[in-house]
Backbone as numpy.savetxt, mean C-alpha at the origin, in Angstrom:
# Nx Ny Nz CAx CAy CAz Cx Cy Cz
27.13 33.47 -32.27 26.75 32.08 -32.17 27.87 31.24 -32.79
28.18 30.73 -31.87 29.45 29.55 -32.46 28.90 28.18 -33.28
29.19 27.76 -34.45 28.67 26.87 -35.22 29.99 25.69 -35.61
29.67 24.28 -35.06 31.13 23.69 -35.15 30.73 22.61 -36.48
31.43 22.28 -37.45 31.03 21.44 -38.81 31.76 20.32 -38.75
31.74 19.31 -39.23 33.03 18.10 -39.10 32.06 17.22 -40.68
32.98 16.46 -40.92 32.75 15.88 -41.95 33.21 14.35 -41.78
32.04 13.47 -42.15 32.15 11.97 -41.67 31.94 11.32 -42.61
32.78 10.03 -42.79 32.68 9.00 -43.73 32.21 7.78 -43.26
31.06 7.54 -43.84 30.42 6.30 -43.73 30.64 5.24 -43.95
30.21 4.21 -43.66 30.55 2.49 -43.97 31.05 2.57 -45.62
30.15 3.08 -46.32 30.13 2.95 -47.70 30.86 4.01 -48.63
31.53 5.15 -47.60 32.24 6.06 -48.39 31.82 7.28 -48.39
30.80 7.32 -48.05 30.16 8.63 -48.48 29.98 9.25 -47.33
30.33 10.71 -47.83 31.21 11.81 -46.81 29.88 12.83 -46.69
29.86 12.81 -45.28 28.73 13.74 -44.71 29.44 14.88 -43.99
28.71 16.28 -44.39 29.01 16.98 -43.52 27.81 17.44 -42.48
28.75 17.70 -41.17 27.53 18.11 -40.20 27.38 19.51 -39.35
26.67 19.81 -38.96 27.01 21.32 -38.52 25.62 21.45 -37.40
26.46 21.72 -36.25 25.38 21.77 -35.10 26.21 23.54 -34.64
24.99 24.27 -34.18 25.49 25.20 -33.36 25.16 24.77 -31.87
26.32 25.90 -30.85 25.94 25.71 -29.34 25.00 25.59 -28.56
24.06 26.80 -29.59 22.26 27.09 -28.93 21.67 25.58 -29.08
22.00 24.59 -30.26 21.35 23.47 -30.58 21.84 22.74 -29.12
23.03 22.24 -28.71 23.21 21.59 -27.94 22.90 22.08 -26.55
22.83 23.43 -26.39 22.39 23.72 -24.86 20.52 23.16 -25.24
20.14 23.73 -26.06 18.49 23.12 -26.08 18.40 21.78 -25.97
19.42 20.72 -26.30 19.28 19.39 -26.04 19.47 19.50 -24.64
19.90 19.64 -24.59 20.51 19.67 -22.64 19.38 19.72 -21.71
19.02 21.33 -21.94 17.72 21.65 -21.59 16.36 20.70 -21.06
16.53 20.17 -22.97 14.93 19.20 -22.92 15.41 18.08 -22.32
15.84 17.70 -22.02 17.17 16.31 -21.55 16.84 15.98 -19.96
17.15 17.46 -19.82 16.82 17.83 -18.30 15.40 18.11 -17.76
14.68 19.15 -18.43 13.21 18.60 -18.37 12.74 17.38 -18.61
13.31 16.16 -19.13 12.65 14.86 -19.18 12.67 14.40 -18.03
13.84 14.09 -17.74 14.63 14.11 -16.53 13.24 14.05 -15.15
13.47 15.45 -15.38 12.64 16.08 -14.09 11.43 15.42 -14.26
10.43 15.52 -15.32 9.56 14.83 -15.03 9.35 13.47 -14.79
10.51 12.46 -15.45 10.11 11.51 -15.26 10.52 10.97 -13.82
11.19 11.86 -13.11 11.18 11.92 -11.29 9.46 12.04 -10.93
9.44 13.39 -11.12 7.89 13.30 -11.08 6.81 12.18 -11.50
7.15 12.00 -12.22 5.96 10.66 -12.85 6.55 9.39 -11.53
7.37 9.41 -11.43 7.75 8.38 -10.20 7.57 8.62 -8.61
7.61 9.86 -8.85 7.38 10.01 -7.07 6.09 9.97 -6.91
5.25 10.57 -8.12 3.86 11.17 -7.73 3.26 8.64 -7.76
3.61 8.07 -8.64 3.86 6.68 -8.40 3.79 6.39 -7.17
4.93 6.89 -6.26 4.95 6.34 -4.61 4.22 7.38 -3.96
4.16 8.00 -4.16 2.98 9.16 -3.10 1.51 8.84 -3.60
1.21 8.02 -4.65 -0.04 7.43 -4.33 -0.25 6.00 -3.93
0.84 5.46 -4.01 0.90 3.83 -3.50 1.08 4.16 -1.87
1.87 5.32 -1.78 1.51 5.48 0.23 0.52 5.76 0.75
0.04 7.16 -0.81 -1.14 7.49 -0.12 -2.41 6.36 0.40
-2.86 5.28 -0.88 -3.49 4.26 -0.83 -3.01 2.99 0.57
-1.82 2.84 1.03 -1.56 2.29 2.26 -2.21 3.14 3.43
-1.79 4.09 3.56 -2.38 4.78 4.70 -3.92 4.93 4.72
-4.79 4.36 3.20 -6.43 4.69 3.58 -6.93 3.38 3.52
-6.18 2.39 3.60 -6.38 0.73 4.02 -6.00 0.33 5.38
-4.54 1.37 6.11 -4.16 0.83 7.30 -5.36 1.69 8.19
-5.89 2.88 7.44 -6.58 3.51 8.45 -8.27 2.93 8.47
-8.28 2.33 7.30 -9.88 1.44 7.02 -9.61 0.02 7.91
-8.85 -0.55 7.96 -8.80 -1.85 8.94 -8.56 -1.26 9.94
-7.91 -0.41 10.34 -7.84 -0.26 12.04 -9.15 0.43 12.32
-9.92 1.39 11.73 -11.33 1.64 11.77 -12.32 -0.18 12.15
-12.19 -0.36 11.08 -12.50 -1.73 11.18 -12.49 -3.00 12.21
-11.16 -2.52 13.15 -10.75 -3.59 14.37 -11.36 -2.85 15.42
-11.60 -1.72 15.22 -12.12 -0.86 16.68 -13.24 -0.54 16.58
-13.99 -0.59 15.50 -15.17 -0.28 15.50 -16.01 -0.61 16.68
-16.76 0.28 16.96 -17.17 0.54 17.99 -18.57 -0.53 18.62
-19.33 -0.59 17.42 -20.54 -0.92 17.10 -20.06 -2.82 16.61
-19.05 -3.18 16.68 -18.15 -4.97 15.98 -17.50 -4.58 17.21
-17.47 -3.96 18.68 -16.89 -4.31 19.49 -17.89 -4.88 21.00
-19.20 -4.00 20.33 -20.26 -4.03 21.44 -20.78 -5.76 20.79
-20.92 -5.82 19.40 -21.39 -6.91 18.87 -20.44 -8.41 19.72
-19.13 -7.84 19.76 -18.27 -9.52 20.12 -18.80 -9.40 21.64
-18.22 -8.13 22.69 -19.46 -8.32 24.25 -20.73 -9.18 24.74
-21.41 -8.40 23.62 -23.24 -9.24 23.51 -22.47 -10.55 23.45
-21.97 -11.54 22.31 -21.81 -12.97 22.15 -20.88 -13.43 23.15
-20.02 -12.46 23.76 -18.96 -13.43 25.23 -19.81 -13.62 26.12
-21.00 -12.56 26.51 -22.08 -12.72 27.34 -22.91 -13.80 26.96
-23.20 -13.96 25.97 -24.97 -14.94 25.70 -24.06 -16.20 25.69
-22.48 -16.67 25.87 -22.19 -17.89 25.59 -22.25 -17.81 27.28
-21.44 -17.26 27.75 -21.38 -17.49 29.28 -22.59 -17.70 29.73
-23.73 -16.67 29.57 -24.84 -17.23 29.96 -25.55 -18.33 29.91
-24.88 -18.70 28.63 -25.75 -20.43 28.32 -24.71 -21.55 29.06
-23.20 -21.28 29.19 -22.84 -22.32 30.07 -23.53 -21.99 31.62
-23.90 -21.25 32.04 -23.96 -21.08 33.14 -25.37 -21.44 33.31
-26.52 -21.48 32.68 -27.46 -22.19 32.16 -27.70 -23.63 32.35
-26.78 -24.26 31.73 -26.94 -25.40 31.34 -26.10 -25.80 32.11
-24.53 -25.23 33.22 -24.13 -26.03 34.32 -25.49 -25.78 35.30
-26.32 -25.09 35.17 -27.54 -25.00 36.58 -28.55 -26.34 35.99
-28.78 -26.45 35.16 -29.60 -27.17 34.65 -28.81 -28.78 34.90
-27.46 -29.08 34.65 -26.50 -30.20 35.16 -27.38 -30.32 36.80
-26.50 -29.34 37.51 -26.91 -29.29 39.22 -28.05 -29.94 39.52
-29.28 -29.31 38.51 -30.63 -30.26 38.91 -31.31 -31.55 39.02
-30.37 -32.17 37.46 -30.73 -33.18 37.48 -29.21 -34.22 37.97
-28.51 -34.16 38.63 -27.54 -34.76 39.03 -27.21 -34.30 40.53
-26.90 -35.66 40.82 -26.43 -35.79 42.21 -25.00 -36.08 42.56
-24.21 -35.61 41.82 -23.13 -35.38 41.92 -22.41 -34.02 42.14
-21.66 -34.01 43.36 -21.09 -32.33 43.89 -20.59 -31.51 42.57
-20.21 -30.12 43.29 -20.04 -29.21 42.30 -19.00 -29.10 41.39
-17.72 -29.66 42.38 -16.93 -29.95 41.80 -16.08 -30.86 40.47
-17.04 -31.90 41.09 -17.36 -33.03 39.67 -17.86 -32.36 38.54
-18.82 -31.42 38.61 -19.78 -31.06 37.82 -18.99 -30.27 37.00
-17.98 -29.09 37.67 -17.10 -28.01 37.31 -15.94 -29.01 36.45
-15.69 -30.22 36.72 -14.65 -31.11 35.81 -15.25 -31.37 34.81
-16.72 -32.14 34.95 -17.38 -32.62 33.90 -16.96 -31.19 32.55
């Protein structure tokens, strides 16, 4: 095990010695690099649930626009309006003596 020492003088004079071995600095490295990695992880797993959550909103509104049962519902109401103009231009016809065409401007 290789052990390297150096000796440092401080602002104030006073002389430190220090002594790290290799094993110390490969273990920094190491944990350095496991931080590393996870904090990728902590970020991706971040966007893989912000996509995941897009894709169960784009797939809840498009559920939502096609629904089957909110598509028969808008049918029924294009029908019951047509029916009531068509209603109430017959009901025009009856009491007016003016052609159809007028009637179709009115």
């Amino acid at each position: 095990m290789t052990v390297f020492t150096a000796q440092v003088q401080d602002a104030n004079g006073v002389v430190q010695t220090l002594k790290f071995s290799w094993s110390q600095v490969t273990d920094q490295i190491r944990m350095s690099t496991r931080e590393v990695e996870q904090g990728k992880t902590g970020i991706g797993s971040v966007i893989d649930n912000i996509t995941g959550k897009v894709k169960q909103l784009s797939t809840y509104w498009t559920a939502q626009l096609f629904n089957p049962y909110r598509l028969i519902g808008y049918a029924k109401q294009v029908m019951n309006v047509t029916k009531q103009f068509d209603d109430a231009f017959t009901e025009m016809r009856k009491v007016s003596d003016e052609p159809v065409s007028v009637l179709k401007d009115f």
